[in-house]
Each structure stands twice: as C-alpha cells, then as structure tokens.
C-alpha positions as CSV (number, residue, x, y, z in Angstrom):
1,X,11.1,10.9,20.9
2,X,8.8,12.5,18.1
3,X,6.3,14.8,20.1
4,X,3.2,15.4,17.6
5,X,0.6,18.4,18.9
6,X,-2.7,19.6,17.7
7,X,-3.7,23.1,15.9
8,X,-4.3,23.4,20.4
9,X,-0.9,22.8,21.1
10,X,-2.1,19.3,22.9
11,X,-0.3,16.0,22.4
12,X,-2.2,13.5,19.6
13,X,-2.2,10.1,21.5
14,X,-4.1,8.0,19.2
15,X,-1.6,8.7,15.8
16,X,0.0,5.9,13.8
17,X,3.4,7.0,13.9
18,X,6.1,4.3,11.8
19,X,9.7,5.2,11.9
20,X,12.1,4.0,8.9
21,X,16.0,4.5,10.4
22,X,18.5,5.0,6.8
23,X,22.0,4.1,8.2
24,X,25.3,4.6,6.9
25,X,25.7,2.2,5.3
26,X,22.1,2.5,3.3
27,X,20.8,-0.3,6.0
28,X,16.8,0.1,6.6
29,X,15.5,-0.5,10.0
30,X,11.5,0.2,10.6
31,X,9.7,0.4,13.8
32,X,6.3,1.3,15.3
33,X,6.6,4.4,17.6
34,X,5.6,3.7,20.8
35,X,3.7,6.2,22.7
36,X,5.2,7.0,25.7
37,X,3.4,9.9,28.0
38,X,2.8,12.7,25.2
39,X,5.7,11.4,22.5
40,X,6.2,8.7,20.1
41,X,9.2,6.6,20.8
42,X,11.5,4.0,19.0
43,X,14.7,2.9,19.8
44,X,17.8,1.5,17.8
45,X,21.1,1.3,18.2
46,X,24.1,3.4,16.1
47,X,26.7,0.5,15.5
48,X,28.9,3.0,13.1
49,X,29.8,6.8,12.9
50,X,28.1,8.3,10.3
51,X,25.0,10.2,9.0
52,X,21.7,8.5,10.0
53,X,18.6,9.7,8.3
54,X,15.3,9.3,10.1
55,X,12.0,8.9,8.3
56,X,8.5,9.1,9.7
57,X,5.0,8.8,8.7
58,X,2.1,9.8,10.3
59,X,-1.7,9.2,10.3
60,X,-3.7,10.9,12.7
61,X,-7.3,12.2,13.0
62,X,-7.8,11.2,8.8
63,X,-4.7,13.2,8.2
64,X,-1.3,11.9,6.8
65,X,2.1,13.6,7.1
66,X,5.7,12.2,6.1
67,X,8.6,13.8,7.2
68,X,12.2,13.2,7.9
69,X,15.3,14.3,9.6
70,X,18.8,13.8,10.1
71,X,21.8,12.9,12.7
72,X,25.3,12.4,13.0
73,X,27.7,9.6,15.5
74,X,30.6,11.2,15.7
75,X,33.0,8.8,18.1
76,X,29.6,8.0,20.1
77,X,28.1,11.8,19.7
78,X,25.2,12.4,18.3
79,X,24.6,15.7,16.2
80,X,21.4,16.5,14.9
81,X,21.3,18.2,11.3
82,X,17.5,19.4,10.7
C-alpha cells in the first residue's frame, strides 16, 4: 500500500500511480495501483527468497515523481530495506 499526501497532509485520490515489481531473478512485473480508501494498492505474489525492488511512478495534480524501494523474502518473511 503506497499512501501519497498533499503539502496538507490529505490523501491524493485522483494520482496515476504505476508500480514496476524487479524480482530476483531480474523478472519485471507492472501494475496499476489501485486506490483503495486513502492508498494505492497492487498485489503480487513472492515465488522466491530474495531481494525484490519496487518501483513507482506518480502523476498527480501536473506533477510527476518516481521513486523506489526495496524488500527482502527470507523463508516467507518479508523485510523492508528503505
């Protein structure tokens, strides 16, 4: 869930959020987050331990942003590395 706020603090409903999901094995998965209550969902599914690297790109109100962030399965545990 990617929660994207205003210069307010209040949630941005109408963004285009896409979401790019880099997996271990350098497989790319894309996705349109879904907006669910104030956050931008997308699911997917680990099939191997390893680092996954998540991409996103935003356009909202005439403004883009890219950004990206990172996660470990360890034996079915996720650890996030920021």
């Amino acid at each position: 869930m990617l929660l994207i706020l205003d210069p307010d603090g209040e949630p941005v409903r109408d963004a285009g959020v896409v979401f790019t999901l880099i997996c271990p094995h350098n497989v790319h998965k894309m996705d349109i987050g879904t907006l669910v209550k104030a956050g931008y969902h997308f699911e997917f599914e680990a099939a191997h331990d390893g680092f996954y690297r998540v991409e996103t790109e935003i356009v909202a109100k005439g403004q883009f942003l890219a950004t990206d962030f990172a996660f470990e399965i360890f034996q079915g545990i996720g650890r996030s590395s920021c």
